[in-house]
VOGU-3710 file (C-alpha; in Angstrom, 3 decimals, decimal comma):
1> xxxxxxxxxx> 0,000/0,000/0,000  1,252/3,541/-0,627  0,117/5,193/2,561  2,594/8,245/2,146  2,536/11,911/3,720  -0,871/13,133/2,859  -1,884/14,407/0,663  1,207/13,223/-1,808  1,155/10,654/-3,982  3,213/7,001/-3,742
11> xxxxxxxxxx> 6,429/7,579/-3,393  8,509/5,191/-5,706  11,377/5,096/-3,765  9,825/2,963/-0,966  8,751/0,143/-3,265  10,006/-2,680/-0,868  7,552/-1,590/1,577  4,842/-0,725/-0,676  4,617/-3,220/-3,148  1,117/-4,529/-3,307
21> xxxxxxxxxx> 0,359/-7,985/-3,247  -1,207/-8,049/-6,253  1,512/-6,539/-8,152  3,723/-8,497/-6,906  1,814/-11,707/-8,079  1,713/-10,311/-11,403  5,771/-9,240/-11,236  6,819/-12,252/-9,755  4,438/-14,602/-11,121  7,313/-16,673/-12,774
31> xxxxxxxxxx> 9,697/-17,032/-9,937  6,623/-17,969/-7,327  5,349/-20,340/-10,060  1,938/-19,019/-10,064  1,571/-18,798/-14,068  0,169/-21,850/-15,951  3,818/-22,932/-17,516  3,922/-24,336/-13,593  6,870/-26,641/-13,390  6,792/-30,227/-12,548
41> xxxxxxxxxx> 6,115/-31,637/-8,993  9,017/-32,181/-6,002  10,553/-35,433/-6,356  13,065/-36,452/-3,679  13,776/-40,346/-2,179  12,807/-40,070/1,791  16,271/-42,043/2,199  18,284/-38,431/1,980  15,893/-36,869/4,716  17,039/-39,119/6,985
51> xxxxxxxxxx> 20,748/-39,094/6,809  22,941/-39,214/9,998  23,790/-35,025/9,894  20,012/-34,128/9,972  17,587/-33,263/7,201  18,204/-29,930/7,098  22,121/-30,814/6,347  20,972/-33,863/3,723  19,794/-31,365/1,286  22,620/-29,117/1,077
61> xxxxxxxxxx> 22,016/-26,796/3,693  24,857/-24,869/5,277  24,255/-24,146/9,197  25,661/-22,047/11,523  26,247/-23,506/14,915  23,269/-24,215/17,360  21,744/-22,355/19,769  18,656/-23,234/22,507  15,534/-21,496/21,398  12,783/-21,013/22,742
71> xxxxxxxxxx> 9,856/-18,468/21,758  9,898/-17,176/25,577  13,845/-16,461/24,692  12,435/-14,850/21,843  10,585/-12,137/23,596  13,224/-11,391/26,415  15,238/-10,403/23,724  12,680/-7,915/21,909  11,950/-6,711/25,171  15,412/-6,137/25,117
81> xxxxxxxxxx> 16,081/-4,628/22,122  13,321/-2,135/22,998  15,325/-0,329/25,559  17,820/0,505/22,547  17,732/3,336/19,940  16,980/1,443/16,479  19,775/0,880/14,328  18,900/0,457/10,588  19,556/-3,109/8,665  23,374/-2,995/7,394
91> xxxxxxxxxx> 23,284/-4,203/3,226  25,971/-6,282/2,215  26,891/-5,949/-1,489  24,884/-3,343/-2,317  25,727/-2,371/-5,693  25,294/-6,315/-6,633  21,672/-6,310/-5,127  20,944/-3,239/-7,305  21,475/-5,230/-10,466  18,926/-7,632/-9,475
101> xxxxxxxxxx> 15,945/-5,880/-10,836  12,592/-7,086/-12,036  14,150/-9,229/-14,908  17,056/-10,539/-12,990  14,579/-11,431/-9,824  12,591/-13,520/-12,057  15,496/-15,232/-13,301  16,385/-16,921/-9,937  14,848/-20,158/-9,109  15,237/-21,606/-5,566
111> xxxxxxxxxx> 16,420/-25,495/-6,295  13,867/-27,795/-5,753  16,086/-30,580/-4,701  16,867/-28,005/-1,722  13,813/-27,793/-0,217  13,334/-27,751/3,651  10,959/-30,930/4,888  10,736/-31,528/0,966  8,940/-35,096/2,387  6,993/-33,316/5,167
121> xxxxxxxxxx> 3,186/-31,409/5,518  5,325/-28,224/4,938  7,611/-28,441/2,489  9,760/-24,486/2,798  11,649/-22,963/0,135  13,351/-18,893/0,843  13,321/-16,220/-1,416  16,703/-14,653/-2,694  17,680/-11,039/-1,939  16,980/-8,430/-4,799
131> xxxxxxxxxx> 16,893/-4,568/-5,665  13,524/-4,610/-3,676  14,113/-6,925/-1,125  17,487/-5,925/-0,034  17,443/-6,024/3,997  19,063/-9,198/4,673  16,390/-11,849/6,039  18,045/-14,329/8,855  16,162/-17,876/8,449  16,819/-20,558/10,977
141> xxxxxxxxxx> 16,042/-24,051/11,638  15,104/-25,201/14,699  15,782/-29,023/15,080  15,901/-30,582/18,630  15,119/-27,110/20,417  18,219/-25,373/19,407  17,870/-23,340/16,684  20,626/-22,904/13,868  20,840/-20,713/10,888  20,481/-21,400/7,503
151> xxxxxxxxxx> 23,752/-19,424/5,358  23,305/-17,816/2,044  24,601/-20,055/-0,535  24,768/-19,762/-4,219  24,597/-22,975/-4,680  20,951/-22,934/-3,467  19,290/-21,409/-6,248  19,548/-21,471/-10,395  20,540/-18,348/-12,102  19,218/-17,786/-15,423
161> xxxxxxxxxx> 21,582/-15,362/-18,048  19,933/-12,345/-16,442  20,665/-13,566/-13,101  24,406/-14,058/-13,453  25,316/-11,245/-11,231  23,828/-12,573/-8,167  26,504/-15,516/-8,039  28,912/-12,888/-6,089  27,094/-12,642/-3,460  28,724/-13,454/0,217
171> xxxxxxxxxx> 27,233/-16,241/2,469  26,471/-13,601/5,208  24,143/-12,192/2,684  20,791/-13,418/4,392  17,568/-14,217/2,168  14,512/-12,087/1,285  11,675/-14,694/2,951  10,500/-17,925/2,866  7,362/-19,475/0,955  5,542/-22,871/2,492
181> xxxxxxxxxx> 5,658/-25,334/-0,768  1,965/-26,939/-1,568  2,904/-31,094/-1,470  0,367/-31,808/-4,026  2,736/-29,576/-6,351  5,139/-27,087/-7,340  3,239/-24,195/-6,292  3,390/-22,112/-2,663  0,178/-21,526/-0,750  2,202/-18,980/1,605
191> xxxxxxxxxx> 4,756/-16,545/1,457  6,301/-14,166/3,847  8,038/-11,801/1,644  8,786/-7,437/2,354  9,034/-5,998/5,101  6,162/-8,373/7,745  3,623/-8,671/4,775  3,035/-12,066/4,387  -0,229/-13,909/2,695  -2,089/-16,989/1,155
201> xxxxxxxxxx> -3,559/-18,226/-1,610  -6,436/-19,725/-0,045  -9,129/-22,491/-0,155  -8,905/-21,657/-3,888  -5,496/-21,610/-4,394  -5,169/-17,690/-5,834  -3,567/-15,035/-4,343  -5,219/-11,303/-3,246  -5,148/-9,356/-0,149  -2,119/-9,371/2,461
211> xxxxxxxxxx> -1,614/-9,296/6,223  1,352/-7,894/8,083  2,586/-8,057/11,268  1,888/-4,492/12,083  0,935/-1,188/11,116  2,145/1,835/12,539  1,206/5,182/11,553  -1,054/4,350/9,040  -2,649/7,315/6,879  -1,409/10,411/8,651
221> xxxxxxxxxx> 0,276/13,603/7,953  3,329/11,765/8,751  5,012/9,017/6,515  3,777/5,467/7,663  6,382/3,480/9,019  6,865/-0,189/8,151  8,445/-2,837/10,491  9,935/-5,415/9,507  10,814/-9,204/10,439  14,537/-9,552/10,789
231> xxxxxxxxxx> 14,405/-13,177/11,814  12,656/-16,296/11,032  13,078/-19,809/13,124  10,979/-22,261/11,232  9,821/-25,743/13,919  8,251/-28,176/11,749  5,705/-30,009/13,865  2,479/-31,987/13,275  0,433/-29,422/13,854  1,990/-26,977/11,677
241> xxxxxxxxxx> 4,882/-25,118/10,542  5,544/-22,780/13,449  7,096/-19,530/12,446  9,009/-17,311/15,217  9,867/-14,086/13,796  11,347/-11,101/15,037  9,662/-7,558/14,386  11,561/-4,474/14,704  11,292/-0,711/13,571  11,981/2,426/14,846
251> xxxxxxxxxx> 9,216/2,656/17,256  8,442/-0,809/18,447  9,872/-4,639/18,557  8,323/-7,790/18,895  8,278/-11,292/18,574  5,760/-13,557/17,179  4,474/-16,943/16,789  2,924/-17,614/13,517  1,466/-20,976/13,300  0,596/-21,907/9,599
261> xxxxxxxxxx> -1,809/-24,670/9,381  -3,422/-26,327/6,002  -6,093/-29,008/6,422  -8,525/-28,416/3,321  -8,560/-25,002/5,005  -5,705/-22,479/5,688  -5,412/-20,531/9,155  -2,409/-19,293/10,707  -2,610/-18,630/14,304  -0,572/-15,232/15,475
271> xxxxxxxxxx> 0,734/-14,836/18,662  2,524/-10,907/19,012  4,019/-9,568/21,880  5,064/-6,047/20,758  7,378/-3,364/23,335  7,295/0,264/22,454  10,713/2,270/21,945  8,679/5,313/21,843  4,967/6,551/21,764  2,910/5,524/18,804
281> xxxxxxxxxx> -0,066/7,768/17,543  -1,727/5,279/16,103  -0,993/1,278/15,885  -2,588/-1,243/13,771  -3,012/-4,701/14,946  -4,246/-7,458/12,652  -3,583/-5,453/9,564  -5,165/-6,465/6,642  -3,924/-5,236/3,114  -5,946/-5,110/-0,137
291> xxxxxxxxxx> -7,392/-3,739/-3,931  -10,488/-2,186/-4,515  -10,688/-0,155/-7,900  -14,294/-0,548/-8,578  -17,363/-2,963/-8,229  -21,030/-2,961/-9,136  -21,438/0,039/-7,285  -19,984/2,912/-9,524  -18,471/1,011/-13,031  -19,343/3,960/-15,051
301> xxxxxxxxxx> -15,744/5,864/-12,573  -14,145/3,173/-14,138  -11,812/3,174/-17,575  -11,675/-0,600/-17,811  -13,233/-3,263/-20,278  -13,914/-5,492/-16,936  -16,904/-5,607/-15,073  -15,430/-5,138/-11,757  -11,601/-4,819/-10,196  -11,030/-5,731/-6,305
311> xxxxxxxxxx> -9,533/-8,080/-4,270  -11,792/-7,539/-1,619  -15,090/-5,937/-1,868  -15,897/-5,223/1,854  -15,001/-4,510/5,456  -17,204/-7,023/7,676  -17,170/-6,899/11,472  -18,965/-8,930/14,274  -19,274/-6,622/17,418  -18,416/-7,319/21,019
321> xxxxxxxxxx> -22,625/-6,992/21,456  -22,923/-9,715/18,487  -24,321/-7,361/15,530  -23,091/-8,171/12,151  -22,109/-4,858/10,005  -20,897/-4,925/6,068  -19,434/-1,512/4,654  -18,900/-2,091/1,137  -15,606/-0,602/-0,047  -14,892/2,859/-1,756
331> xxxxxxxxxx> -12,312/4,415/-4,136  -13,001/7,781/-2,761  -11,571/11,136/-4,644  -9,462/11,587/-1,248  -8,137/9,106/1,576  -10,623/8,310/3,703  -10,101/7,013/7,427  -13,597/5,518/8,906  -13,527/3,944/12,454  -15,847/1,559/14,253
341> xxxxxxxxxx> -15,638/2,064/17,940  -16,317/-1,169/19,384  -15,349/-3,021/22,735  -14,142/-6,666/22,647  -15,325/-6,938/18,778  -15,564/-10,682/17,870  -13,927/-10,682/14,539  -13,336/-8,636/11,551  -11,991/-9,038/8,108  -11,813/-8,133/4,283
351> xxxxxxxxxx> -13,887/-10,437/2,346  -14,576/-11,392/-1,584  -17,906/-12,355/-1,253  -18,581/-11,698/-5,054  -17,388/-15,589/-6,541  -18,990/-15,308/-10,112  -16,734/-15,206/-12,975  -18,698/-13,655/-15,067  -18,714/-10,240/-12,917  -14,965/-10,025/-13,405
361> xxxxxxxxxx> -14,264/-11,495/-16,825  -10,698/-11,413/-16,380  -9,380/-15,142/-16,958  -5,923/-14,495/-15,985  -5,529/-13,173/-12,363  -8,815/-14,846/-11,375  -10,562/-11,835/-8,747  -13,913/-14,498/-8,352  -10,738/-16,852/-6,414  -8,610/-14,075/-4,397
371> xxxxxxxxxx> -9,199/-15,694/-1,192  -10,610/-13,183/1,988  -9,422/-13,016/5,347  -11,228/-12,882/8,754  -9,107/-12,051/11,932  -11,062/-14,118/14,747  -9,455/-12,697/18,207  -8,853/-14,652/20,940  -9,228/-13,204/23,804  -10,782/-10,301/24,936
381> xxxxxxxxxx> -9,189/-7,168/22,985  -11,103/-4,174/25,416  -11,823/-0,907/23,881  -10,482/0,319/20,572  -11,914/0,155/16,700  -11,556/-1,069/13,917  -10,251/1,181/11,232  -10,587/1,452/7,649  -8,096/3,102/5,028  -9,077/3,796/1,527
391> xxxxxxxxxx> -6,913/5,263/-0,610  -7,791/6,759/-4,219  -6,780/5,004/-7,293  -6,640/4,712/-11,008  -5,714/1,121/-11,444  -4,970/-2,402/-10,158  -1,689/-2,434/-9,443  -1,148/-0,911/-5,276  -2,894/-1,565/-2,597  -5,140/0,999/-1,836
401> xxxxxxxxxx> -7,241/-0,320/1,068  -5,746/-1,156/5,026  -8,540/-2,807/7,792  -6,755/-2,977/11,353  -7,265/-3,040/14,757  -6,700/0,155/16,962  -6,649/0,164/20,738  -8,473/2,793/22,792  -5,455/2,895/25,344  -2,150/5,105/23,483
411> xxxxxxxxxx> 0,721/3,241/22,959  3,575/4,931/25,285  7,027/4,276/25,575  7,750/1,372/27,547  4,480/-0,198/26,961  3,957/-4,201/26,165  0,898/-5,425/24,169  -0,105/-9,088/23,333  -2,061/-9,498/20,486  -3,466/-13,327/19,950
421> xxxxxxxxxx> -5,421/-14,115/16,996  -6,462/-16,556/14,314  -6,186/-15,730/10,476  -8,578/-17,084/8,422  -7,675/-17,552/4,217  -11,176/-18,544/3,354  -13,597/-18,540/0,349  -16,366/-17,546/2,437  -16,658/-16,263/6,409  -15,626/-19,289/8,908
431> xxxxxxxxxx> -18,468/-17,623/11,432  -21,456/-16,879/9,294  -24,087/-14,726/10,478  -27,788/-16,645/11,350  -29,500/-13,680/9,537  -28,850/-12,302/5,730  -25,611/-10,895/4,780  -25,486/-8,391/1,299  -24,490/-9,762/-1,594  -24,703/-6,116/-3,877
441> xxxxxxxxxx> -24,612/-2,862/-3,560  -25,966/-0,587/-6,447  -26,628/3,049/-7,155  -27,844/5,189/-9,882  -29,805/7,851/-11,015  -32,731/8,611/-8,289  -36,345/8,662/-9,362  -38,784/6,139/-10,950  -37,574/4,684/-14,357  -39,425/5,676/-17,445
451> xxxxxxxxxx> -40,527/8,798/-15,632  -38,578/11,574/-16,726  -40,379/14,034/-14,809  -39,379/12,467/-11,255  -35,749/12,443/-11,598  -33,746/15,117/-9,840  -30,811/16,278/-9,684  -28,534/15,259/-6,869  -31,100/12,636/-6,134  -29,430/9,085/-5,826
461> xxxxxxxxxx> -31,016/5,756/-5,578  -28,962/2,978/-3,570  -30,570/-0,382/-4,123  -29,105/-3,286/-1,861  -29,474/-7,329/-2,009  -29,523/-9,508/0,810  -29,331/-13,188/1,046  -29,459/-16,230/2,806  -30,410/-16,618/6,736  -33,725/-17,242/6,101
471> xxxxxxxxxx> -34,748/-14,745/4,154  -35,910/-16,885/0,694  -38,881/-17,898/3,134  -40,293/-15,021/3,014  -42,631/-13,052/0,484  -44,028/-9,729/-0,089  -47,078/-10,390/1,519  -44,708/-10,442/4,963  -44,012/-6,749/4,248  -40,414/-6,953/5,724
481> xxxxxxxxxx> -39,599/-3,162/6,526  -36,337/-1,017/5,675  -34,698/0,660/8,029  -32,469/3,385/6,659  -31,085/6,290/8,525  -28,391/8,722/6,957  -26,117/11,054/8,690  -27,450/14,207/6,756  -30,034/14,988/4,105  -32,806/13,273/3,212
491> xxxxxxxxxx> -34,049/9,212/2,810  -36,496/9,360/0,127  -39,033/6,400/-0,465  -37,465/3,346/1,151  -39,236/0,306/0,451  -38,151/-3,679/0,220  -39,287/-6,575/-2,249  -38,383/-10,043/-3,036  -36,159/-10,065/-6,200  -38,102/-12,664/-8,197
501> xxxxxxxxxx> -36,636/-15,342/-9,574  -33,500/-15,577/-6,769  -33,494/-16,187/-3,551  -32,909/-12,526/-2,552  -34,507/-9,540/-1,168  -33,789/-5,579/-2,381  -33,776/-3,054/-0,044  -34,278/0,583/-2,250  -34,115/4,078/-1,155  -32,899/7,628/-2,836
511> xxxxxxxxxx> -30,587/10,023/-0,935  -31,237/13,494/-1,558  -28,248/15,422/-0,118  -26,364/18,295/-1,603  -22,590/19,466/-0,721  -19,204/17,624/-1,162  -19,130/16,057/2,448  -19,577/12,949/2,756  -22,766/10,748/4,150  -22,840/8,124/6,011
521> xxxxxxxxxx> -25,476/5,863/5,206  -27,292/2,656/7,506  -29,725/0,049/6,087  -30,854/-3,485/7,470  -34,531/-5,246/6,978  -36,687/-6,377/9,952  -39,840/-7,559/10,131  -43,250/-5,558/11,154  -42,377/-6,788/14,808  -38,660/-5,775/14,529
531> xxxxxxxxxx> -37,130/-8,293/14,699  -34,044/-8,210/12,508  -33,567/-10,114/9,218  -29,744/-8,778/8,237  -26,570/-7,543/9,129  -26,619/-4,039/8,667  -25,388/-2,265/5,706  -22,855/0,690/6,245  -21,901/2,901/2,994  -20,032/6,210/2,870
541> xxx> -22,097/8,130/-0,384  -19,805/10,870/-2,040  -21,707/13,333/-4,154
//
């Protein structure tokens, strides 16, 4: 995402930290193996895993000497680290790292036949250190509770002709990230990979939206800062990979326990304990990063042949007092920062509820697959919000929206936070509500079609669909009633009907409000009793 000094633009210059994960699907599609030309599946005898020096050692692996780890180790020495002014990552063979550009980056291929736990649930492969990716990455293996480094090593990877330069790199170099290999073939179903972004590809096996480890500063006046994970220690257990990583930046360290876990469906379980080196005025936990360009809602903004561009095409959140809210996303003429106060919430996340092809059209990066991503707390969190970021843009290619969690309580110097939580990489929500969730969001012209006279200007119609929970039992002779409020001007003829035909309802109103501010806009069906029949609906209208 390009959250820069508002109101400038991106800044090109901080590429490593702001390169979206979509773009760098499409950029890196070749190296990651994500294209069709897909190469052939890993093919290794189980005899070398089990050779007398270890498996790491069997498959070429250079490691430093070991050391007892232990994730409780781990944090002492963030904790640590906190109580020292930040020093910046030294590069090593800079001017080499340069020359590894866009073409040269996709001209390295990690060798299969060096593959961590090739034979195992989680096979690991690590990226190699580039123009954008040049902070050196420390990887470890832990093996026996002592945990012991894995060197750079040429003779790791395959360098095409455009590569060449790469080969004189030193073996204190360090590595870019790591990617979990998919056993059922050559491709990677998660990557850690730029500063702590890391992501999946999901139940349907297509990669979207990102999360990191943290955010911190996230769209204000002030340049956002971006920590990063110096260290990795990779435990390969029945249960999962477990991934320790160290976090550090100029206002906070931390250490985390990232446990990746793939069973039909993907989750990895985060466990952050974070120590301030200074105050923070505003930090992100859970953060979420995705693409919305445009959807149903307002094509005609768009310049594109496709139907609709997004990764994720709405914030959803489950309260602390159990109400279910969907705010479908905006590419707003400015940034936008919209917070839900809430206290204990239950869960939040950026879905892709939209999952028909034909809505997209685009046969190549697949937006009906991008997978979304619910953060499920555990835990009580206490008072705070979440936030949402939307950024304007023109096109597909940066991140443009941020979700995140954002205690009440300032973040001081000295402070420690734990943050526990569950990632879901899901086609659909892992919690889904009992009552109807939307499934569209349209507007248009206001007034009654094919009567010229009624339309007005500045007069909008917003027409919604709901589905499921229920509601396809119902007809119009059960008069289910709308309930819209707006923030200013004027809700003009609300009314509901079942969309014949489907299975779903249509809540339809027009907005009459004049000025540039924005409104903010509630909607939900009940029944003549009131009893509820949806989540409620939260937009942001722009005139």
């Amino acid at each position: 995402m390009y959250c820069c000094a508002l109101p400038k633009p991106p800044c090109a210059k901080r590429l490593p930290d702001l390169i979206r994960a979509q773009d760098l699907h499409l950029w890196m599609s070749t190296i990651m193996d994500f294209r069709l030309n897909r190469r052939t599946a890993l093919a290794l005898g189980l005899a070398a895993f089990f050779a007398p020096n270890g498996p790491a050692q069997a498959q070429g692996l250079k490691l430093g000497p070991a050391k007892a780890f232990s994730f409780a180790a781990l944090v002492d020495e963030a904790r640590a680290e906190a109580k020292k002014p930040f020093t910046a990552p030294a590069v090593k063979n800079a001017a080499i790292l340069e020359k590894i550009d866009y073409d040269a980056f996709q001209d390295i291929r990690f060798r299969r036949d060096r593959t961590l736990w090739a034979d195992q649930e989680y096979p690991v492969q690590l990226f190699h250190p580039g123009r954008y990716f040049k902070a050196p990455v420390r990887i470890h293996v832990i093996e026996k509770g002592a945990a012991r480094e894995i060197a750079y090593d040429a003779a790791l990877f395959d360098f095409g002709p455009k590569a060449q330069m790469a080969k004189g790199l030193s073996p204190d170099q360090g590595f870019a990230g790591l990617r979990i290999m998919d056993t059922q073939g050559p491709t990677d179903w998660l990557a850690f990979l730029g500063a702590s972004y890391f992501r999946s590809a999901g139940e349907l096996n297509q990669y979207g939206l990102s999360a990191r480890g943290l955010a911190i500063d996230t769209a204000l006046a002030t340049p956002e800062e971006f920590p990063r994970f110096t260290h990795f220690y990779l435990d390969e257990q029945p249960s999962g990979l477990i991934i320790h990583a160290r976090l550090d930046s100029p206002s906070i360290t931390g250490a985390y326990r990232i446990t990746a876990v793939k069973n039909g469906r993907i989750h990895t379980d985060v466990e952050a304990r974070l120590f301030a080196r200074k105050d923070v005025a505003r930090l992100g936990a859970a953060p979420l990063t995705s693409m919305f360009w445009y959807s149903e809602t307002l094509k005609r903004d768009a310049m594109d042949w496709r139907p609709e561009i997004h990764d994720s095409d709405g914030l959803a959140i489950w309260t602390g007092a159990g109400e279910r809210l969907w705010r479908p996303l905006n590419n707003p003429a400015q940034v936008m920062t919209n917070s839900f106060v809430d206290k204990d919430v239950k869960g939040f996340g950026l879905m892709q509820r939209d999952r028909a092809f034909e809505n997209y059209q685009d046969d190549g990066v697949f937006y009906e697959k991008r997978p979304s991503v619910w953060v499920e707390p555990k835990g009580a969190w206490a008072e705070g919000a979440v936030q949402l970021v939307e950024i304007p843009t023109q096109d597909e290619i940066m991140d443009n929206i941020v979700a995140y969690w954002v205690p009440a309580k300032p973040v001081k110097a000295g402070d420690e936070l734990a943050f526990d939580y569950r990632l879901h990489w899901a086609k659909d929500d892992p919690f889904p509500a009992s009552v109807g969730h939307v499934v569209a969001t349209r507007r248009g012209r206001g007034g009654v079609p094919g009567q010229p006279q009624s339309y007005e200007a500045g007069l909008v119609k917003y027409a919604i669909d709901f589905a499921g929970g229920g509601l396809e039992t119902y007809t119009d002779a059960d008069k289910l009633q709308p309930i819209v409020t707006a923030s200013r001007g004027e809700i003009v003829n609300p009314y509901a009907l079942s969309v014949k035909g489907t299975n779903r309802w249509r809540l339809v109103f027009d907005l009459r409000a004049a000025g540039a501010e924005p409104v903010d806009l509630r909607a939900f069906l009940q029944k003549p009793t009131g009893e509820a029949l949806t989540e409620t609906w939260i937009a942001q209208h722009f005139g």
